[in-house]
N, C-alpha and C positions, 0 to 999 in steps of 0.2 A: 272358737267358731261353733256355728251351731252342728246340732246332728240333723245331717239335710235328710237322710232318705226316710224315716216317718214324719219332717215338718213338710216335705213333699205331698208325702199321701197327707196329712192334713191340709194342704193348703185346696189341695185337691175338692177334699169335702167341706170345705167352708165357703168355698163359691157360694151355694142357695141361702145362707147363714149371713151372708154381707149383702149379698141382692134384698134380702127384705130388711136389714138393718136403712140400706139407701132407702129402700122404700117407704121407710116412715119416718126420711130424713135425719137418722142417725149420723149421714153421711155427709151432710150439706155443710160445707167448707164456712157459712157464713151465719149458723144458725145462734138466734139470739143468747140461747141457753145452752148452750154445748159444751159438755165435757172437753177442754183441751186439750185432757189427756187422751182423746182418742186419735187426736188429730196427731201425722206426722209432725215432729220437730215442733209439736205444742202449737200447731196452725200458725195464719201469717198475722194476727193479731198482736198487739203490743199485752202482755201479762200486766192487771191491775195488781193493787197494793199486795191483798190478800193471796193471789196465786204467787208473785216476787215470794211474799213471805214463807210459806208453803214448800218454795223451791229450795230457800236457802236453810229453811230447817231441813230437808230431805241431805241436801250436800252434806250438813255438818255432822248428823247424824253417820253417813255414809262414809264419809272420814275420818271419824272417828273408829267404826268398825273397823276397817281397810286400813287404818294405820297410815292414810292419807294417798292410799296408791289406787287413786282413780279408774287405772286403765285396768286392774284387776277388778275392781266394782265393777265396772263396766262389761266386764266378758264376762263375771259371772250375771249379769242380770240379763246378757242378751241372753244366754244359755237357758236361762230361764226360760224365758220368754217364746223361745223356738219347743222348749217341752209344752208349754202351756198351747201353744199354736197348736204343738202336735192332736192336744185333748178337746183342737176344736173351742179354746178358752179365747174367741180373739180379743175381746175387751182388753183382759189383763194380760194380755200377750206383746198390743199395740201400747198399754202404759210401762213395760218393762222395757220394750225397746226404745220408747222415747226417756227414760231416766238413764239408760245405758249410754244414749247420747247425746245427754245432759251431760253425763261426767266427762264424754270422750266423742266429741263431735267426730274422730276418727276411724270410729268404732267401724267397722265393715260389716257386723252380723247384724247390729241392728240397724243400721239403713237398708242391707239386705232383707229385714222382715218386715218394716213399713213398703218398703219396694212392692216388696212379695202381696201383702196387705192391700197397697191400691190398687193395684194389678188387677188384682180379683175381684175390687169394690169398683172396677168400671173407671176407676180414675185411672186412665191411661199415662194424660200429659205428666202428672204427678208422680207417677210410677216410675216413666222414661228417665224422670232429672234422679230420682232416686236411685236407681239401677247403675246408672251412668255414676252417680258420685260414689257408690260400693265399689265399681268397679274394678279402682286400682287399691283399695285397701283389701281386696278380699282375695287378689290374685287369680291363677287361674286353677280355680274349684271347681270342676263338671259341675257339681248339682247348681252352683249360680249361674253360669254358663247357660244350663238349658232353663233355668227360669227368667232368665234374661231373656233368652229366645222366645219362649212364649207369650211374656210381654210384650216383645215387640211384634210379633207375629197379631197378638191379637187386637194391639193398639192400630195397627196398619188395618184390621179389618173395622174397628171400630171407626176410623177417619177415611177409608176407601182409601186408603195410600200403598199404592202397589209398592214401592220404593220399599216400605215401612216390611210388607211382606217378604219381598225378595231377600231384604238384608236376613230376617228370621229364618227365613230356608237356608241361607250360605252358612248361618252360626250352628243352623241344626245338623247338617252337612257337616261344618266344621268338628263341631263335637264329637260326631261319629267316627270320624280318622279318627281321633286324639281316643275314644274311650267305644270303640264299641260294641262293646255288650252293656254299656248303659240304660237300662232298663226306661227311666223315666225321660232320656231323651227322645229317644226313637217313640216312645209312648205321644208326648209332646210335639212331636214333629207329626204323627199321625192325628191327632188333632186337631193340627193346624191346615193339615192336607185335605180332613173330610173336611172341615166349614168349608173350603175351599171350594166342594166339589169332588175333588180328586181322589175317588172311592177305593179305587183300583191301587193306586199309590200309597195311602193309608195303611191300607192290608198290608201293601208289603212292608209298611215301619214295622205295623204288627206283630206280623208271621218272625220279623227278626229278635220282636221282643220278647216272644214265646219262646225262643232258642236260648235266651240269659239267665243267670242267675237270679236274678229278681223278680223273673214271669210268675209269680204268685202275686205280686204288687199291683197288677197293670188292674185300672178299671174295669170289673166286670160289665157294669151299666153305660159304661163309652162303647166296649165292645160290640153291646148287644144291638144300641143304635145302629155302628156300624154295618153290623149283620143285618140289619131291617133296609138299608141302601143298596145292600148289595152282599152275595154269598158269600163268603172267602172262597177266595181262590186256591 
């Protein structure tokens, strides 16, 4: 599994890092010349001769290191790949988790970091089926939990789907029973409160997540906006 709470704070600061990668079409699901490997699950494209070939030297190779035990290849390349997130690497972060599962289509961490990955590149819809198919491989892990929350908190504001939002406040709610002095949830949830509007509400995710062991973590630059809507309370 990965180590969520610094792939967290990276996923965090690689938001502006993906916004301008979309931006000069890095990101465009159908573009002529595209790297497949950035695309989740090698995009929906059929692979020609040359990528086939490519793949099955990578397997052979891979099996042969691994002594043919895939699902260990596998968890070490997501593990990989969640450090590489961590340093803000997302290029080689997004081709480790899709070779992770390549080997182990079951793989939980690395569907969890394409997840995570479209989420923050604006691809909601993409994101949703990703998250949702981690789901049951990944069990229940706070930190996927509240990144699951986010995602859908934020995909519902991207589509204006109240429904999409309400469900993200009950998971973030949820989470809070279950862990809370969770730092990045209640962070998360505040978040989702200010787009919202909900100034007054935020603060108090906040004020709960000053009180945690992890209130060193929390965005000082969300805060600050924060404070520019409204004073803490």
């Amino acid at each position: 599994m990965p180590q969520p709470n610094p792939a967290s704070r990276a996923i965090t600061r690689i938001i502006l890092i993906l916004c301008a990668l979309c931006a000069v079409g890095a990101c465009a699901a159908n573009a002529p010349n595209e790297d497949i490997d950035l695309l989740p699950k090698y995009g929906p494209l059929p692979k020609d001769a040359a990528q086939r070939a490519t793949e099955e030297q990578f397997i052979a190779k891979t099996d042969a290191k691994f002594h043919g035990d895939r699902k260990r290849a596998a968890s070490d390349l997501a593990k990989e790949g969640w450090h590489l997130l961590a340093q803000d690497d997302v290029a080689a972060a997004m081709r480790l988790f899709n070779q992770a599962w390549l080997l182990d289509n079951e793989n939980g961490s690395a569907l969890w970091g394409m997840a995570a990955l479209r989420s923050h590149a604006g691809k909601s819809a993409e994101a949703m089926i990703l998250f949702n198919e981690a789901a049951p491989l990944v069990g229940n892990d706070i930190d996927f939990m509240t990144d699951q929350a986010k995602a859908i908190g934020f995909a519902g504001l991207q589509q204006k789907d109240k429904s999409l939002i309400n469900n993200a406040l009950i998971r973030f709610a949820y989470t809070y029973k279950l862990a809370p002095r969770h730092t990045r949830n209640l962070e998360n949830w505040a978040k989702l409160l200010y787009l919202l509007g909900q100034y007054r509400e935020a603060w108090g995710k906040i004020n709960l997540a000053m009180a945690t062991p992890g209130k060193d973590e929390l965005d000082p630059a969300f805060i600050s906006k924060l404070r520019g809507k409204m004073p803490r309370p």
